[in-house]
N, CA, C and O of each residue as an XYZ file, in Angstrom:
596
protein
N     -29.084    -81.614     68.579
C     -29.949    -81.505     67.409
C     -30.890    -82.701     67.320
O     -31.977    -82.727     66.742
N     -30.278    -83.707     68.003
C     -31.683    -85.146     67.410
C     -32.927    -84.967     68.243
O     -33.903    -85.672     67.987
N     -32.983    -83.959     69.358
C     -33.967    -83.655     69.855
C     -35.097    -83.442     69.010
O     -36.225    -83.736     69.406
N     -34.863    -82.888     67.721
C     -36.029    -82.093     66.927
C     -36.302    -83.237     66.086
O     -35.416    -84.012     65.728
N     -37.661    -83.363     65.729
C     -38.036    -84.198     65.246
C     -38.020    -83.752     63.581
O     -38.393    -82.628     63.246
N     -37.565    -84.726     62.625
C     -37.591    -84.539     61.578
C     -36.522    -83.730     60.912
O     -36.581    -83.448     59.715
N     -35.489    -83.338     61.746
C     -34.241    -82.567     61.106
C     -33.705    -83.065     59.686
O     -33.554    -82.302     58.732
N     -33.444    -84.385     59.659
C     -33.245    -84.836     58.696
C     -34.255    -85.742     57.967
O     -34.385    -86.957     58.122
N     -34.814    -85.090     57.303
C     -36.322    -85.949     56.931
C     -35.635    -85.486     55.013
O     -35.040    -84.509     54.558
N     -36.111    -86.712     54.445
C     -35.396    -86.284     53.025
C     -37.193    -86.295     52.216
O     -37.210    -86.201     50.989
N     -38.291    -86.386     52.812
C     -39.570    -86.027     52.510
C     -39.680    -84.462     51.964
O     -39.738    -83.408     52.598
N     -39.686    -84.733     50.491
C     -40.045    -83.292     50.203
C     -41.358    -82.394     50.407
O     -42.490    -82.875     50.457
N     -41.082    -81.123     50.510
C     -42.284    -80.688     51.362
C     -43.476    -80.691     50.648
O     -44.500    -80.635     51.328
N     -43.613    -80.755     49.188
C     -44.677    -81.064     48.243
C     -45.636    -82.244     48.822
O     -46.863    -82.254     48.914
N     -44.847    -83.063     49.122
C     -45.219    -84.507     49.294
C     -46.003    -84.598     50.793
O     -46.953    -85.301     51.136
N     -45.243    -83.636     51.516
C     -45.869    -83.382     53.061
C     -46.966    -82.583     53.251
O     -47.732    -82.644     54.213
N     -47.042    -81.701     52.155
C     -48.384    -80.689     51.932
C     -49.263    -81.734     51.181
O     -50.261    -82.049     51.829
N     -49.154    -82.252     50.160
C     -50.208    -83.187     50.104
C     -50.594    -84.601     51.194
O     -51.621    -85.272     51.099
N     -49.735    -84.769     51.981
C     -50.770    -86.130     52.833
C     -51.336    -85.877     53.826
O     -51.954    -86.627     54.581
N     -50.958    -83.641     53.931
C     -51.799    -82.692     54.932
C     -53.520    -82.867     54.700
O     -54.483    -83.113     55.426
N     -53.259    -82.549     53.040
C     -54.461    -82.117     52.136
C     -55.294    -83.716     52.110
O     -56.518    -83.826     52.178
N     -54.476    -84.701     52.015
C     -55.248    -86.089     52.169
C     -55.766    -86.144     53.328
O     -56.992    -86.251     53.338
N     -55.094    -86.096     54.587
C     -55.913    -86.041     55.816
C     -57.195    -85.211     55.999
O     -58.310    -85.553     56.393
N     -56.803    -84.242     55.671
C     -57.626    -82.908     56.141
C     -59.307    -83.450     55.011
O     -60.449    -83.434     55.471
N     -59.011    -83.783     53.838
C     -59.671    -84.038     53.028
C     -60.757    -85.310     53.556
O     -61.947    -85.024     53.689
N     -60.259    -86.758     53.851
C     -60.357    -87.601     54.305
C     -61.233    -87.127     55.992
O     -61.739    -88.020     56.671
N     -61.262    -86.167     56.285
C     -61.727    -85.893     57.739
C     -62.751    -85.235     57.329
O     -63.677    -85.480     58.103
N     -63.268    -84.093     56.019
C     -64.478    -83.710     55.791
C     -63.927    -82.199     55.735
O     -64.796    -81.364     55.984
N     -62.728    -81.726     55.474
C     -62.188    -80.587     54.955
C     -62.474    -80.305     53.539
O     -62.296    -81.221     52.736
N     -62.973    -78.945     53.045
C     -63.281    -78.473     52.180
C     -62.303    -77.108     51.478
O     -61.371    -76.554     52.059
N     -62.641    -76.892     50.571
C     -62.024    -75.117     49.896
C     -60.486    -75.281     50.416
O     -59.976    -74.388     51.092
N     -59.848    -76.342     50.105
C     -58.529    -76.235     50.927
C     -57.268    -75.487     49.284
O     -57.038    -75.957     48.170
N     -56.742    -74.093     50.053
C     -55.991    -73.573     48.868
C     -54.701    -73.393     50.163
O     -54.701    -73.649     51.367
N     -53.795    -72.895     49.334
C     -52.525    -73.058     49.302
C     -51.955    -71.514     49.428
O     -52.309    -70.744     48.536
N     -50.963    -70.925     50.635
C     -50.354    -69.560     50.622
C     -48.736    -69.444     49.917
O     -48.038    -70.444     50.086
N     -48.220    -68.475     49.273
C     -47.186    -68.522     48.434
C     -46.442    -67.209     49.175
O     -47.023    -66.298     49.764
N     -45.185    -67.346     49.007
C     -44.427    -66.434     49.528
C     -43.719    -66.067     48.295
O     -43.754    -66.775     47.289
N     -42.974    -64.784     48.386
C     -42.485    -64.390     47.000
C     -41.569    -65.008     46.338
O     -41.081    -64.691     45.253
N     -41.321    -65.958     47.045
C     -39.888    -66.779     46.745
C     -40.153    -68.235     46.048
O     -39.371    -69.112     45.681
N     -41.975    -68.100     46.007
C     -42.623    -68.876     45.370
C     -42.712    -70.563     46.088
O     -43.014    -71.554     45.422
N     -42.347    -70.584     47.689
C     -42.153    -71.644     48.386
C     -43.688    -71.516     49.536
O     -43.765    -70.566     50.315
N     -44.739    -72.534     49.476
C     -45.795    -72.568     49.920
C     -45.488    -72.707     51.547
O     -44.849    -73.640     52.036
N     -46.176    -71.386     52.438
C     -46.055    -71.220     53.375
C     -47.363    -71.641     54.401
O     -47.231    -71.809     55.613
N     -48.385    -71.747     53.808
C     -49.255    -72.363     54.470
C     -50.500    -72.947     54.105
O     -50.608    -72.818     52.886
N     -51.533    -73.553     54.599
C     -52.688    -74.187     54.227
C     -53.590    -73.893     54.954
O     -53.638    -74.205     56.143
N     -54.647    -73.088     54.195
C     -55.874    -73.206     54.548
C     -57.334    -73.769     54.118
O     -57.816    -73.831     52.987
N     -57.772    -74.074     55.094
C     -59.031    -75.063     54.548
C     -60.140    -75.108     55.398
O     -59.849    -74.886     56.573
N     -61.503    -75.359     55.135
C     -62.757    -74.995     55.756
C     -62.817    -76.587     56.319
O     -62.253    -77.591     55.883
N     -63.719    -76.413     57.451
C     -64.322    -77.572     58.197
C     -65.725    -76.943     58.886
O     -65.941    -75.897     59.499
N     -66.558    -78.054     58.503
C     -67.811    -77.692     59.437
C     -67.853    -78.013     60.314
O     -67.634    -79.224     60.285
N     -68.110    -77.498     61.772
C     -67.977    -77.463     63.006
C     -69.210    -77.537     63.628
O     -69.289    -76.368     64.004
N     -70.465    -78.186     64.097
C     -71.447    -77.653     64.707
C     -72.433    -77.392     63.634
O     -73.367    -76.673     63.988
N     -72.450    -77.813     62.379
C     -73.009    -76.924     61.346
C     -72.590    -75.240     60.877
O     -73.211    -74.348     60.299
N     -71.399    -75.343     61.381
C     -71.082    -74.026     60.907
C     -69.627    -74.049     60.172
O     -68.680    -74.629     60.703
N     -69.496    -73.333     58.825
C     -68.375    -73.571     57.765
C     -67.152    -73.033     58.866
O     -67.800    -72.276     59.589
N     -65.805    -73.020     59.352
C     -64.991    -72.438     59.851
C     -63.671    -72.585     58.678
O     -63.567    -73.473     57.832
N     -62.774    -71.496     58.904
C     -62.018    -72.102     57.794
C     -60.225    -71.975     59.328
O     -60.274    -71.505     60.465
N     -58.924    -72.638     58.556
C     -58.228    -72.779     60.000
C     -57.083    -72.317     58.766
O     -57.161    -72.461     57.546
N     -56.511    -71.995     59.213
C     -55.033    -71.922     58.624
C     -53.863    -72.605     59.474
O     -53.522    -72.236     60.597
N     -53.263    -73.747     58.694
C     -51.619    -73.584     59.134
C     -50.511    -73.314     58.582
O     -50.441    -73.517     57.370
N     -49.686    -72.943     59.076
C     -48.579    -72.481     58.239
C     -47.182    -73.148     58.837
O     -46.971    -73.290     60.042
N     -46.304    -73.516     57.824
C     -45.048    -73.811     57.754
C     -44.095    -72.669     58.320
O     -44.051    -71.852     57.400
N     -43.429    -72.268     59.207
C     -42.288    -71.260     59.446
C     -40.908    -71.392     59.173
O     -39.913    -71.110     59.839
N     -41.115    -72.049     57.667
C     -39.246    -72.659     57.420
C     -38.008    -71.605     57.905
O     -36.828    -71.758     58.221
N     -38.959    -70.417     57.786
C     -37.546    -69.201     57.795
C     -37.154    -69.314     59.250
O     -35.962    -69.192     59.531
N     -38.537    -69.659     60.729
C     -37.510    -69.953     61.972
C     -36.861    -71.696     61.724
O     -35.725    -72.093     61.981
N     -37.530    -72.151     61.393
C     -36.856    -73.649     61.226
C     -35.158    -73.065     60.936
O     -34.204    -73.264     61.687
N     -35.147    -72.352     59.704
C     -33.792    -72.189     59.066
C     -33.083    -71.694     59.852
O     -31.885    -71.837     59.609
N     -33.390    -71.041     60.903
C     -32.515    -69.862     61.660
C     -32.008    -70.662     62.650
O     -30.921    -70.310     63.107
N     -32.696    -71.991     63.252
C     -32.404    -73.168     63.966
C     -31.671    -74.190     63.737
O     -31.056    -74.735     64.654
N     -31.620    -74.591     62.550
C     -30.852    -75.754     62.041
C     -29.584    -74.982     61.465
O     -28.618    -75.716     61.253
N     -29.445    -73.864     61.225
C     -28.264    -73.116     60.509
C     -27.294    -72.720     61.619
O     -26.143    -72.307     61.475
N     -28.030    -72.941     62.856
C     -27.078    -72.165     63.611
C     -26.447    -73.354     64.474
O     -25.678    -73.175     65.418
N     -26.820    -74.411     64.077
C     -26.286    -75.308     64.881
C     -24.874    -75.691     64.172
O     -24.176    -76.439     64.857
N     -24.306    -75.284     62.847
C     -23.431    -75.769     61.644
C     -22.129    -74.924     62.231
O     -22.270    -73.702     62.190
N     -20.819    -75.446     62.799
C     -19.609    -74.809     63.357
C     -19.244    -74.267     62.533
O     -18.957    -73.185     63.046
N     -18.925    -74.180     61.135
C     -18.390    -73.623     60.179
C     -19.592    -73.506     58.899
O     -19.390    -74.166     57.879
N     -20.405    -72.941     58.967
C     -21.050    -72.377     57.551
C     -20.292    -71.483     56.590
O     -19.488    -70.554     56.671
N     -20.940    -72.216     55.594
C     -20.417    -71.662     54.215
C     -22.262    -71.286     53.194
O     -23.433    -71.526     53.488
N     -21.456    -70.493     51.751
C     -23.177    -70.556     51.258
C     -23.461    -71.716     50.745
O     -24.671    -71.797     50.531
N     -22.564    -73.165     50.293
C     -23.314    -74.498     49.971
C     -24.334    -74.816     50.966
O     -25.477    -75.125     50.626
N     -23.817    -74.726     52.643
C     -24.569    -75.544     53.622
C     -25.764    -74.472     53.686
O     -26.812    -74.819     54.232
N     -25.634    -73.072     53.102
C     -26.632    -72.300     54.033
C     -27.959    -73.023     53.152
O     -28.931    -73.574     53.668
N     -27.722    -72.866     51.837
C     -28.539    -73.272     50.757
C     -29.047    -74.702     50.640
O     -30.038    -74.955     49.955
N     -28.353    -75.669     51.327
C     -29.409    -76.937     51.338
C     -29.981    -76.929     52.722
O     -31.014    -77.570     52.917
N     -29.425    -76.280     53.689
C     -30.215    -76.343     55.229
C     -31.539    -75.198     54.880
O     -32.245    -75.146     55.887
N     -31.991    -74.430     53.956
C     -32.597    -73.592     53.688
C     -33.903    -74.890     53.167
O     -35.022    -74.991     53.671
N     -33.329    -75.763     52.039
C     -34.326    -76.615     51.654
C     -34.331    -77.887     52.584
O     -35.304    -78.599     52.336
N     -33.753    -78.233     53.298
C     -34.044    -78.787     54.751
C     -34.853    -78.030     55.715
O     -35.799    -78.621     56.235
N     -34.636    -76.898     56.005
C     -35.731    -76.084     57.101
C     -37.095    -76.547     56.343
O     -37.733    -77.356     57.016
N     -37.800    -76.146     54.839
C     -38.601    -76.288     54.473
C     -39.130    -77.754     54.603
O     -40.192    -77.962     55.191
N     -38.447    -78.702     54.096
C     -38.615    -80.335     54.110
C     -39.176    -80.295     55.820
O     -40.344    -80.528     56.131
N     -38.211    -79.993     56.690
C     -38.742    -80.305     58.067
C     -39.912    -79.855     59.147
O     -40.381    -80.340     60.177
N     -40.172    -78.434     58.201
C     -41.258    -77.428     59.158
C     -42.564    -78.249     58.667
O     -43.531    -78.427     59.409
N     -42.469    -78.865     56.963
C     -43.771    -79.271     56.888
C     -43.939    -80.702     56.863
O     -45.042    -81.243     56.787
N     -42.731    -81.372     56.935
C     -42.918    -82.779     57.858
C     -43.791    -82.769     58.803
O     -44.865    -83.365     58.885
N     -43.047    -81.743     59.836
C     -43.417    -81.704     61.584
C     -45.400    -81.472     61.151
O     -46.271    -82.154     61.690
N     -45.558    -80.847     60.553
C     -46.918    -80.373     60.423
C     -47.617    -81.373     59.840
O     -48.634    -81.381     60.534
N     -47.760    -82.274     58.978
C     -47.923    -83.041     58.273
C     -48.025    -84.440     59.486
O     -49.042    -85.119     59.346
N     -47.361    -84.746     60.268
C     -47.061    -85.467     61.607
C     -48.273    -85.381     62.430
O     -49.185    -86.156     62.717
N     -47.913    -83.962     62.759
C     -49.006    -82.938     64.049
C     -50.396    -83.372     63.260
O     -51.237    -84.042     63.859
N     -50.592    -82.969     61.927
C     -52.038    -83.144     61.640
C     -52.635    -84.666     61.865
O     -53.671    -85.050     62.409
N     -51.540    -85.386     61.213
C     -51.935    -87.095     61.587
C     -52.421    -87.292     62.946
O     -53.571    -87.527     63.317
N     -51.283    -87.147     63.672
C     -51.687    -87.236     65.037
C     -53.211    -86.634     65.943
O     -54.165    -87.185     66.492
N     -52.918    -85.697     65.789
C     -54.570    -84.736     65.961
C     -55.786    -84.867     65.241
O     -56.701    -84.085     65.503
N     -55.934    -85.754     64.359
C     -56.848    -86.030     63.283
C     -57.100    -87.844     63.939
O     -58.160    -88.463     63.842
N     -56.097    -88.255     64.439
C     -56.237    -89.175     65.010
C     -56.863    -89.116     66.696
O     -57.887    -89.643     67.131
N     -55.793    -88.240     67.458
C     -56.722    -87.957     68.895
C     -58.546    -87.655     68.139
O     -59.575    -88.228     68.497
N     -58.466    -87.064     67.536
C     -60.343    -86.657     67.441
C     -60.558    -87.739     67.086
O     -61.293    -88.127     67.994
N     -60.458    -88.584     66.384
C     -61.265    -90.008     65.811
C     -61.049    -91.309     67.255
O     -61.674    -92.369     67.274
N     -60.224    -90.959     68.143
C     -60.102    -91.819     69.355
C     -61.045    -91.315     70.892
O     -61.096    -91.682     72.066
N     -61.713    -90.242     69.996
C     -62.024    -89.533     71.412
C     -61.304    -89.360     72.173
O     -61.563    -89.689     73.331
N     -59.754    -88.601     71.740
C     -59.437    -88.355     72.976
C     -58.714    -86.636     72.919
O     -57.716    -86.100     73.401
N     -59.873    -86.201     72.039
C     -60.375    -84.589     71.945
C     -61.145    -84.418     70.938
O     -61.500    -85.287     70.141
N     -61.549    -82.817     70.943
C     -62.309    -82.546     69.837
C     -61.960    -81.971     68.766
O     -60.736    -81.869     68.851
N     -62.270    -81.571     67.890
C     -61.507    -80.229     66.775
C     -61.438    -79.447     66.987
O     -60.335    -79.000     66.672
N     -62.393    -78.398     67.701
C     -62.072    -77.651     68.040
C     -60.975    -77.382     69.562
O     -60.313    -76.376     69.817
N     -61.078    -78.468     70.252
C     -59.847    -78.049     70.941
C     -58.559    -78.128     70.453
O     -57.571    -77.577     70.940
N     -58.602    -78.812     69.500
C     -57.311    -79.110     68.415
C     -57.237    -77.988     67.841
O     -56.241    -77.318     68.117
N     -58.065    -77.513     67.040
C     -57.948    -76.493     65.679
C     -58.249    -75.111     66.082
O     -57.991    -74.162     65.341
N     -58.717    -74.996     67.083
C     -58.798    -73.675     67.508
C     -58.405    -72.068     67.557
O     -58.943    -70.961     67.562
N     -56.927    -72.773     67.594
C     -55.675    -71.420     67.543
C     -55.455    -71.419     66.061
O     -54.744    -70.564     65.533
N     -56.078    -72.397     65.359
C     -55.672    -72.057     64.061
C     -56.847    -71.345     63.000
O     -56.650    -71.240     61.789
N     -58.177    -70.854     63.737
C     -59.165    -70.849     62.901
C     -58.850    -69.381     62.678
O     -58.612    -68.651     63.640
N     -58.844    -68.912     61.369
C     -58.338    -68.288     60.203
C     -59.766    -66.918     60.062
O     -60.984    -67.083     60.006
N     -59.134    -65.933     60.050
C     -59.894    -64.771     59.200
C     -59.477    -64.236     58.428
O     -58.441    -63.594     58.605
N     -60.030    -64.271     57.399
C     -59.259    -64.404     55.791
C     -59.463    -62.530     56.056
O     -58.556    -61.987     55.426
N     -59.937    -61.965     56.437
C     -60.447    -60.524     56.261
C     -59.222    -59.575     56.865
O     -58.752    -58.615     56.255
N     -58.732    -60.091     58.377
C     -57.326    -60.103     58.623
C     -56.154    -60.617     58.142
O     -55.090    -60.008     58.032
N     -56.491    -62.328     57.715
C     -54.916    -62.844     57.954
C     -55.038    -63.124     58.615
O     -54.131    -63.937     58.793
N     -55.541    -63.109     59.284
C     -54.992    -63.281     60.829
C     -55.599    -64.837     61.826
O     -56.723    -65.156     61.438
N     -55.192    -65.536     62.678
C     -55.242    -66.862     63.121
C     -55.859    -66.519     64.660
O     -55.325    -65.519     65.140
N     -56.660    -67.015     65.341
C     -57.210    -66.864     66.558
C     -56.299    -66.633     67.481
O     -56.413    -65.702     68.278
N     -55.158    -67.567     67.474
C     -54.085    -67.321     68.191
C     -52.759    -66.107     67.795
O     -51.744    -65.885     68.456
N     -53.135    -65.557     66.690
C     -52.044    -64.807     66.626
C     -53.229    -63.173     66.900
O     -52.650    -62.102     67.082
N     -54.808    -63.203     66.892
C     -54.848    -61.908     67.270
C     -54.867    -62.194     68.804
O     -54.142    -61.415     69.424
N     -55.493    -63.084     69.543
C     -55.271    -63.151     70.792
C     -53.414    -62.415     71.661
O     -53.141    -61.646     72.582
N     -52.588    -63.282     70.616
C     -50.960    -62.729     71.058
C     -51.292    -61.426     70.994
O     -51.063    -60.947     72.105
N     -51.975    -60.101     69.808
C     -51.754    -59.501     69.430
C     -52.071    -58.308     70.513
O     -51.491    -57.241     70.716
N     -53.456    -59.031     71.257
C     -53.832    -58.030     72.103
C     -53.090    -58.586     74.063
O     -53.689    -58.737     75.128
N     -51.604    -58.726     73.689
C     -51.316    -59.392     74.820
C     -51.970    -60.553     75.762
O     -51.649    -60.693     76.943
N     -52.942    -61.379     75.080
C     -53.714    -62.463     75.786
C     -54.824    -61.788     77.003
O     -55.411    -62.226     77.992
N     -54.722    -60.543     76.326
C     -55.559    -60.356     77.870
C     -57.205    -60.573     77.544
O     -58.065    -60.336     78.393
N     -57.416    -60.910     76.602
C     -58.790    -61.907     76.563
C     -59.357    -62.836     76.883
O     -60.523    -63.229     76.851
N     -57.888    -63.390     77.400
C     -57.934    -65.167     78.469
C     -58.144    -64.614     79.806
O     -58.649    -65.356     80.648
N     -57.809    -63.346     80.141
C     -58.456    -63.093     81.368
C     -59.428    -63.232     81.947
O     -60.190    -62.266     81.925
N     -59.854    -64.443     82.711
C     -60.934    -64.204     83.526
C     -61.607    -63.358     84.398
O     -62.837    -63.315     84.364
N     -60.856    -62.561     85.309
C     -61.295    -62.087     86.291
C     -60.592    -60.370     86.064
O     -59.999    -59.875     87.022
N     -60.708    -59.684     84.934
C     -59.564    -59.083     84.852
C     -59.776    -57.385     86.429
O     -58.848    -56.600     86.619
């Protein structure tokens, strides 16, 4: 388990979604709102950046529910106390890790040592779908990366 970074992070995820929203903000991010799941626990962030002169908007999202399915299964004897705080641990840790990732990548672009869009790419967002560059690309089996098909 210490492989994963942030397993035990006691950073609540409120706190990790906002120093997302500070970065992102701080870099020239705009329209940045917030996705809700019915359970009323914020699953992801989206927010516009101008690219080239052109508005793009990116979504990321938190996946506490695989986080949970990972850290729960590592527990020899579960009960429902442990399922229920590793549930608000999956959350604490999915948006740590993200909150991390953005620092870091917000930092490679300010070092030149990439761009945003090679960073943000898989995450740029069509609000009309839902849907994330990289998840319609999965959708149509990647065969759009085909070069030579």
């Amino acid at each position: 388990m210490s492989k994963i970074k942030n397993y035990t992070s006691i950073v609540p995820a409120a706190i990790s979604i906002s120093k997302i929203e500070q970065c992102l903000v701080e870099f020239g991010a705009t329209d940045i709102s917030k996705k809700y799941s019915e359970d009323k626990i914020c699953t992801g962030i989206v927010f516009r950046l101008i690219v080239n002169n052109i508005p793009l908007f990116f979504k990321l999202t938190a996946k506490s529910d695989a986080c949970f399915r990972v850290l729960y299964a590592e527990y020899k004897k579960p009960n429902p106390e442990i399922k229920s705080k590793c549930k608000m641990q999956a959350d604490r840790t999915a948006w740590k890790i993200i909150s991390d990732w953005v620092d870091i990548q917000l930092s490679m672009i300010q070092l030149e040592q990439a761009e945003l869009l090679q960073i943000f790419l898989p995450y740029a967002y069509d609000n009309k779908t839902d849907s994330t560059f990289y998840e319609k690309l999965k959708e149509n089996d990647f065969k759009t990366l085909l070069l030579n098909p």
